[in-house]
Structures are given as C-alpha cells and as structure tokens.
Residue frames as qw, qx, qy, qz and C-alpha x, y, z in Angstrom:
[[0.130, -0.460, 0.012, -0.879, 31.01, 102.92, -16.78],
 [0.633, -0.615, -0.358, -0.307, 28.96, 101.30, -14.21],
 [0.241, -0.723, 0.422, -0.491, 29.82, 101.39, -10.90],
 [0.654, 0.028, -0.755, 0.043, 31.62, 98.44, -9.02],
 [0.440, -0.288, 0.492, -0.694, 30.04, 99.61, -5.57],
 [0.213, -0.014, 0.953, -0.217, 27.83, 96.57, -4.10],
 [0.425, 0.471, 0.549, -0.545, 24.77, 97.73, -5.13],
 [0.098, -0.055, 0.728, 0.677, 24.64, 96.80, -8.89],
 [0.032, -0.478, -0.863, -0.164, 21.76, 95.08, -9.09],
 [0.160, 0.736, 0.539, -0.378, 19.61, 97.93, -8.20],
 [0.227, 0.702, -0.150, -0.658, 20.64, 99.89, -11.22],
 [0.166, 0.237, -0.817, -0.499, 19.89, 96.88, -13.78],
 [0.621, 0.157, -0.401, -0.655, 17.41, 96.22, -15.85],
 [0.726, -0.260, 0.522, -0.366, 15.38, 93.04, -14.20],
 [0.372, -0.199, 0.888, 0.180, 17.00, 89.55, -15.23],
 [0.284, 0.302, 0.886, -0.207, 13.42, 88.30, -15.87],
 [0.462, 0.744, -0.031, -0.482, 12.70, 91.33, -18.52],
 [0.029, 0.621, -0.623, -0.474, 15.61, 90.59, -20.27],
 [0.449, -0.198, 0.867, -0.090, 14.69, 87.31, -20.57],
 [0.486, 0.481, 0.726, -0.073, 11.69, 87.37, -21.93],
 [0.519, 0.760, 0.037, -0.389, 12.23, 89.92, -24.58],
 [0.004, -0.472, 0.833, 0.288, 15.29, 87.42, -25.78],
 [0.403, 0.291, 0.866, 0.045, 12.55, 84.48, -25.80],
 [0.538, 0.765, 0.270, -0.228, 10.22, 86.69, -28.39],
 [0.009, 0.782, -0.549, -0.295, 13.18, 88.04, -30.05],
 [0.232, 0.428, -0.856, -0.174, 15.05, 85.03, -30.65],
 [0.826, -0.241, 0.269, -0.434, 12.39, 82.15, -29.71],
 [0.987, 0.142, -0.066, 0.031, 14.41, 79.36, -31.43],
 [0.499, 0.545, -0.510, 0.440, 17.78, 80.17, -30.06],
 [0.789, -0.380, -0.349, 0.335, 19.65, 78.83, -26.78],
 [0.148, 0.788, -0.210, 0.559, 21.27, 81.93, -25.34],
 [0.693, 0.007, -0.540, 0.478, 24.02, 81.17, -22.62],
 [0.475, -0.832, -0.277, 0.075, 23.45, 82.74, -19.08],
 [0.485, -0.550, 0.054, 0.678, 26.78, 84.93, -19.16],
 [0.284, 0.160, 0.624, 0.710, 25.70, 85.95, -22.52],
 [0.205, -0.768, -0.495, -0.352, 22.07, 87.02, -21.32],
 [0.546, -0.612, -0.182, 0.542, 24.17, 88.26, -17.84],
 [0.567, 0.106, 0.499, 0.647, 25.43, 90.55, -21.04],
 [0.010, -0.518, -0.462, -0.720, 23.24, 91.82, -22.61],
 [0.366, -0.834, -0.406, -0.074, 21.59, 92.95, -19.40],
 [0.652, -0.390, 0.110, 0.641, 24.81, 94.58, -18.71],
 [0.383, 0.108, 0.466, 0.790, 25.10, 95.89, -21.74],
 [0.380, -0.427, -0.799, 0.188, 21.67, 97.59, -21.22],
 [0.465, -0.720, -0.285, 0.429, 21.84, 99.09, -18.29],
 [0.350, -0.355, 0.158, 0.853, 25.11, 101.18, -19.71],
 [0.148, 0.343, 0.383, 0.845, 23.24, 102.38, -22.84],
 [0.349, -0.747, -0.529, -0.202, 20.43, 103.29, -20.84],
 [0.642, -0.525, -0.080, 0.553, 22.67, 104.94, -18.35],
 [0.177, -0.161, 0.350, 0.906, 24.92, 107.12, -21.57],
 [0.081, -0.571, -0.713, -0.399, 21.14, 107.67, -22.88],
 [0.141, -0.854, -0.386, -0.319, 20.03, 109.50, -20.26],
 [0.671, -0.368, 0.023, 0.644, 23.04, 111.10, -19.13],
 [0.378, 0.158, 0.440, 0.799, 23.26, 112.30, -22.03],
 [0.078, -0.707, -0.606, -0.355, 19.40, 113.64, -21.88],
 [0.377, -0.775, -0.324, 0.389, 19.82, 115.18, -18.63],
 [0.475, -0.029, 0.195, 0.858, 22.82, 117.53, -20.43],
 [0.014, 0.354, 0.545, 0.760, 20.70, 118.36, -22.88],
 [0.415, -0.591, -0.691, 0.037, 18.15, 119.28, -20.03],
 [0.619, -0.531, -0.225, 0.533, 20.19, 121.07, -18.34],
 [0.221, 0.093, 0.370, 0.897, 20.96, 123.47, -21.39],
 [0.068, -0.502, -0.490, -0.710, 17.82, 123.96, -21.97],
 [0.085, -0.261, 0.350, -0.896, 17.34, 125.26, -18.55],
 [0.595, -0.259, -0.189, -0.737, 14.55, 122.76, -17.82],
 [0.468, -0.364, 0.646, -0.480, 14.11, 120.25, -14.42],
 [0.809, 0.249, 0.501, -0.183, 12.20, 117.34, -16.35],
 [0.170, -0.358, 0.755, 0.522, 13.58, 115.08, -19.06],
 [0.798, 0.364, 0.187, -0.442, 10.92, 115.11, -21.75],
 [0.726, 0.137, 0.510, 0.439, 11.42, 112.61, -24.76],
 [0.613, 0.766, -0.078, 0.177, 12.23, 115.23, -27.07],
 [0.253, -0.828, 0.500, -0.029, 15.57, 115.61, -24.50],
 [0.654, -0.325, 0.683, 0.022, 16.03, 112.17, -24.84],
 [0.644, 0.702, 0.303, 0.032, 15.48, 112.18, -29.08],
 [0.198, 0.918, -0.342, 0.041, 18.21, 114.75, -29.14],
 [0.549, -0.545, 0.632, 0.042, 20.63, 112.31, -26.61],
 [0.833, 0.244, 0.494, 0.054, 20.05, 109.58, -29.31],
 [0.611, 0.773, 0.154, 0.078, 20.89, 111.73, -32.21],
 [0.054, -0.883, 0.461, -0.074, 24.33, 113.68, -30.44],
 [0.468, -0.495, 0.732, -0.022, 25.71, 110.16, -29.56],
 [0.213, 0.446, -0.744, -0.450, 25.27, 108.86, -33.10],
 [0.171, 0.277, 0.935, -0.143, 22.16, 106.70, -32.57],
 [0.249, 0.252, -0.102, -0.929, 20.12, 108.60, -34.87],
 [0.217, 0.000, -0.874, -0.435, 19.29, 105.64, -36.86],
 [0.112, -0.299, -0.917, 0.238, 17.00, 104.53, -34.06],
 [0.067, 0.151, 0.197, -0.966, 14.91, 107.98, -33.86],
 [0.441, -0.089, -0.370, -0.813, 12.20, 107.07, -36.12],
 [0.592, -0.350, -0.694, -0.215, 11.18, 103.94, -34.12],
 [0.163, -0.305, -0.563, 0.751, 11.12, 105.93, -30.71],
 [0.187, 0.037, 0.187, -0.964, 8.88, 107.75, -32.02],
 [0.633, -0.146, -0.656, -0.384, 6.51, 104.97, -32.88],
 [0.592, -0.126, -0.754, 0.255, 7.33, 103.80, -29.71],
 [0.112, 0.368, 0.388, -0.838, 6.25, 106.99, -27.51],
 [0.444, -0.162, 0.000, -0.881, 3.17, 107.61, -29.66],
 [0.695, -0.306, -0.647, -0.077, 2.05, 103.84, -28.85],
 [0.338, -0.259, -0.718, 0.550, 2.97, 104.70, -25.25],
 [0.121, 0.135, 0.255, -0.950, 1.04, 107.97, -25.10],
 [0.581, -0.152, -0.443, -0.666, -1.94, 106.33, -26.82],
 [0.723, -0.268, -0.593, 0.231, -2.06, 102.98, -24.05],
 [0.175, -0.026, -0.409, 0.895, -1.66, 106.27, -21.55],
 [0.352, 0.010, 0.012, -0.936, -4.85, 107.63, -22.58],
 [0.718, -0.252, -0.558, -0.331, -6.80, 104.46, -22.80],
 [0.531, -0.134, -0.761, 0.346, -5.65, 103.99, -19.27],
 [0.103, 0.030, 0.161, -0.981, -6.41, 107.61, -18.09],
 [0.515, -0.035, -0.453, -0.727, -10.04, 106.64, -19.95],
 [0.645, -0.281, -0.709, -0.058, -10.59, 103.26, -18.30],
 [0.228, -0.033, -0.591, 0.773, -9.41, 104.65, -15.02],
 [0.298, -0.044, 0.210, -0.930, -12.38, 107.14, -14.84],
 [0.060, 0.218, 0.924, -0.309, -14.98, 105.38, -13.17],
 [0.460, 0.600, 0.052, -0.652, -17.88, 108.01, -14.15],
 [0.213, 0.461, -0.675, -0.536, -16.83, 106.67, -17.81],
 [0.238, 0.135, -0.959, -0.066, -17.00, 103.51, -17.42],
 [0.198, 0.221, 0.686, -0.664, -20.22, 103.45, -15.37],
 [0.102, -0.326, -0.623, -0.704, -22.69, 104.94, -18.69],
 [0.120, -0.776, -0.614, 0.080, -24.73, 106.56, -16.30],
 [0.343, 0.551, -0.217, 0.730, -24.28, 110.45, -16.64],
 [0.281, -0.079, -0.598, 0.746, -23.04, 112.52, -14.13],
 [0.367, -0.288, -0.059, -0.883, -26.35, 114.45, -13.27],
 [0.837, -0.178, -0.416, -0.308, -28.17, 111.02, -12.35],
 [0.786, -0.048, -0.505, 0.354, -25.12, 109.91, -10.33],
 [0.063, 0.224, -0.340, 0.911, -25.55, 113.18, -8.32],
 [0.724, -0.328, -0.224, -0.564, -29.39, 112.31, -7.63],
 [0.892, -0.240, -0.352, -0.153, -28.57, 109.34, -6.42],
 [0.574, -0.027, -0.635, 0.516, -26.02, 110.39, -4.19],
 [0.241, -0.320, 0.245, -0.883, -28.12, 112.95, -2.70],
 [0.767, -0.351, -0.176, -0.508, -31.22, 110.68, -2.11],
 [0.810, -0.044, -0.566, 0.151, -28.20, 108.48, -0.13],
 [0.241, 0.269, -0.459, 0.812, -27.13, 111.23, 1.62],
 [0.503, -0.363, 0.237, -0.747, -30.61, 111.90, 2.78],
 [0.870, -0.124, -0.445, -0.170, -31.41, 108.44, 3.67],
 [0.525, 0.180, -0.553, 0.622, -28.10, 108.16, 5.47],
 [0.029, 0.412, -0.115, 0.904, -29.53, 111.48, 7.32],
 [0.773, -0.262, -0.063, -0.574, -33.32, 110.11, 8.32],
 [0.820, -0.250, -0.509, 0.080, -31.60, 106.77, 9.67],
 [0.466, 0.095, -0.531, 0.701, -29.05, 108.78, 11.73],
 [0.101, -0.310, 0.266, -0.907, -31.71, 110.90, 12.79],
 [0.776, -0.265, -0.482, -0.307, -33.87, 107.88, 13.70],
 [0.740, -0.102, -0.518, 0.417, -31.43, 106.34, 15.77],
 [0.238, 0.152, -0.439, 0.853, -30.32, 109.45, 17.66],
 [0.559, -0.347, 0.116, -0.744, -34.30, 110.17, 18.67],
 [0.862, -0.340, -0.374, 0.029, -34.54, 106.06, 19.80],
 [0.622, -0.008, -0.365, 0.693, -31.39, 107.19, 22.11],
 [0.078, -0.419, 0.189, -0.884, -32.94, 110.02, 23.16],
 [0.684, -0.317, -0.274, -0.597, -35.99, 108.04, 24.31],
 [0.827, -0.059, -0.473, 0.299, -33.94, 105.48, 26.08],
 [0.300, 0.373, -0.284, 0.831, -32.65, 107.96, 27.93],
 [0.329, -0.434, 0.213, -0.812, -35.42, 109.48, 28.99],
 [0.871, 0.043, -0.489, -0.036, -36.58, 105.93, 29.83],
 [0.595, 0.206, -0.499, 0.595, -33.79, 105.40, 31.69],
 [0.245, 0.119, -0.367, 0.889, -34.36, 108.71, 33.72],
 [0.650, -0.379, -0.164, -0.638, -37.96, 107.99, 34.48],
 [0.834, -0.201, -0.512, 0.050, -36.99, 104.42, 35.64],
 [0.627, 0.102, -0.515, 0.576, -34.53, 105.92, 37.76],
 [0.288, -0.464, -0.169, -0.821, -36.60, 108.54, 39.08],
 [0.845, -0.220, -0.300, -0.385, -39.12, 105.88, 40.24],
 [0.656, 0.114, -0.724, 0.182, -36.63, 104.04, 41.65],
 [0.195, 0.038, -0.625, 0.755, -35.83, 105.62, 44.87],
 [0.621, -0.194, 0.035, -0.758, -39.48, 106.74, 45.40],
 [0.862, -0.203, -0.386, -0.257, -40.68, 103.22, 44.97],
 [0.625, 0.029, -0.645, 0.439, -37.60, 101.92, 47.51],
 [0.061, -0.319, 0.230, -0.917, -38.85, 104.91, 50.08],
 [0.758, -0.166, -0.240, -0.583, -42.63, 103.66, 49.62],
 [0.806, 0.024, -0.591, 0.027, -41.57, 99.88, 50.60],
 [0.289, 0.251, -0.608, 0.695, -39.36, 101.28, 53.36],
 [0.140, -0.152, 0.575, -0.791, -41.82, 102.96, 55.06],
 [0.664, -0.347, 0.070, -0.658, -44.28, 100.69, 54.78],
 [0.817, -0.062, -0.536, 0.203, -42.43, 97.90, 56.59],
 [0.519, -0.836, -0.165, 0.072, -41.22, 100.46, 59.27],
 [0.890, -0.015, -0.020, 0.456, -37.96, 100.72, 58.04],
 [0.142, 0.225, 0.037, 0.963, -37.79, 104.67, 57.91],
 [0.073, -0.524, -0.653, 0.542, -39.54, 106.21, 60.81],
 [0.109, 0.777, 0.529, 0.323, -42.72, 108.22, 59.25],
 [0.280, -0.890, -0.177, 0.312, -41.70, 111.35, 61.53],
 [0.455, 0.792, -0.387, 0.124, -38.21, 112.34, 59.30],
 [0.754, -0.561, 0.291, 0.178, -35.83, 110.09, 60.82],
 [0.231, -0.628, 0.631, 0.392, -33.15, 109.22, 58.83],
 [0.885, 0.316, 0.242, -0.241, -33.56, 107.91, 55.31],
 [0.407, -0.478, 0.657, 0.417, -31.31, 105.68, 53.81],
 [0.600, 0.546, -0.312, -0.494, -31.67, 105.64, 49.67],
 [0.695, -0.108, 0.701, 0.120, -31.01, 102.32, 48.12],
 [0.066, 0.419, -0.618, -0.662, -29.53, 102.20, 44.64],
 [0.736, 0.338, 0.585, -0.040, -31.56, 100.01, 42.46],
 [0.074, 0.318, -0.687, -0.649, -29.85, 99.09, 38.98],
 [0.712, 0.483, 0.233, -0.453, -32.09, 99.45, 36.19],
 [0.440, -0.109, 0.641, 0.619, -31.25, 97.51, 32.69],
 [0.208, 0.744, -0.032, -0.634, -31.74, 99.30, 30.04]]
C-alpha cells in the first residue's frame, strides 16, 4: 500500500525510533538491518490502514477531527480489537503527562507567589519604569534648553567681540553672524 513515489521516507516512522523501542523490547537479541528496515515498513502501513480507516469513520460521523474514539472504532472494524484495552491505557497515560505538562507550563503555578502579589509588583514596575522615563525626558528637556541658551549667547557674544575690535562698524554697517558650535 505505500507509495513507490521518491518521497518514502517522509511518510515513515524515524529509523532511530524504531530502533530503540526494538533495543527495550528485545534487549538481548541481534536484529538484522533489513529486518528492522521491516518492521519500520511494516509500521508505517498499519499506521497508514489505522488511520485511514479512522478518517472513514470520521467522515460518517460528519466530524473534521479524528478523535481517539474514531481511531478505537478503526481498530475494532479491521479486527484489531484485541489491542483496544491497551490504547486505552495508553491515551489515559497520554492525557495525564498532557496535563502535567499544561500544569508545569503555567508559569504563575510554578512561581508560588499568588496572582494578586504578582500584579503589585508589576504595577510598582510599571511605575518605576514611568518616573525613570519621565526623569530622562525632563534631563532632555533641560539640555535643550541649555543648548538654546548657549546658542542664544552665541551670536551676541560673537557681535560684542566684533565690535569691539572694529570689525562691524558701530553705525549699522553690515553685520556678519559667525556660527559658533556649541557641544552639548
């Protein structure tokens, strides 16, 4: 049933799973690389007529997602009933190791501080945050003005110098400004 297009390998089960669930499985047995090339083969197809089969059974029931009871039924129409009672062991161990991850995930949880406390303390960061930004933007304001005093001054003072070296006749002749760069 598989397909002899080029792209196998991306619809089989990784080498390097198989592998290791033949070393636990069988740990004292030698198991021949066209034999494990096999079973990963072998695999793939039930896993393949598995949910094939689910999707049918999906598809009857008029619903878009294959839950595991769709895939409980596939097992049972294609004469693999036997196996039914350990799937379900095996999905409620996965839905329990779901919820301890869901659990560990949440960071609140895992923190033991409650959430009321961890809302204090991000307000008193938010205002902190608030009083430095509103430091900084009044030193930048001040610089500024700073700035626009010094420049101010500048040309006055370069006016003052002029005319008292003679360089700008005292009657209104022509005055010529000189830039002066301030640092800042």
């Amino acid at each position: 049933m598989a397909s002899s297009s080029g792209n196998d390998d991306d619809l089989t089960i990784p080498r390097a799973a198989i592998n290791k669930m033949i070393k636990e499985t069988l740990p004292n047995v030698r198991v021949a690389n066209d034999a494990r090339e096999l079973v990963v083969n072998c695999c793939t197809e039930f896993i393949h007529l598995i949910s094939s089969e689910a999707n049918e059974i999906c598809n009857k029931s008029e619903k878009k997602t294959i839950s595991p009871e769709h895939v409980i039924q596939a097992l049972e129409s294609l004469g693999f009933g036997s196996y039914i009672s350990e799937v379900k062991e095996v999905l409620q161990e996965c839905k329990t190791v779901a919820l301890k991850r869901r659990k560990a995930s949440s960071r609140l949880e895992n923190l033991g501080i409650p959430e009321e406390e961890l809302l204090r303390q991000q307000q008193e960061l938010f205002a902190k945050a608030r009083q430095q930004q509103a430091e900084l933007a009044q030193q930048e304001w001040l610089q500024m003005q700073q700035a626009a005093q010094q420049a101010q001054l500048a040309p006055e003072i370069a006016l003052e110098t002029r005319q008292e070296t003679g360089a700008v006749t005292p009657g209104g002749g022509e005055v010529r400004l000189i830039h002066v760069k301030t640092s800042s």
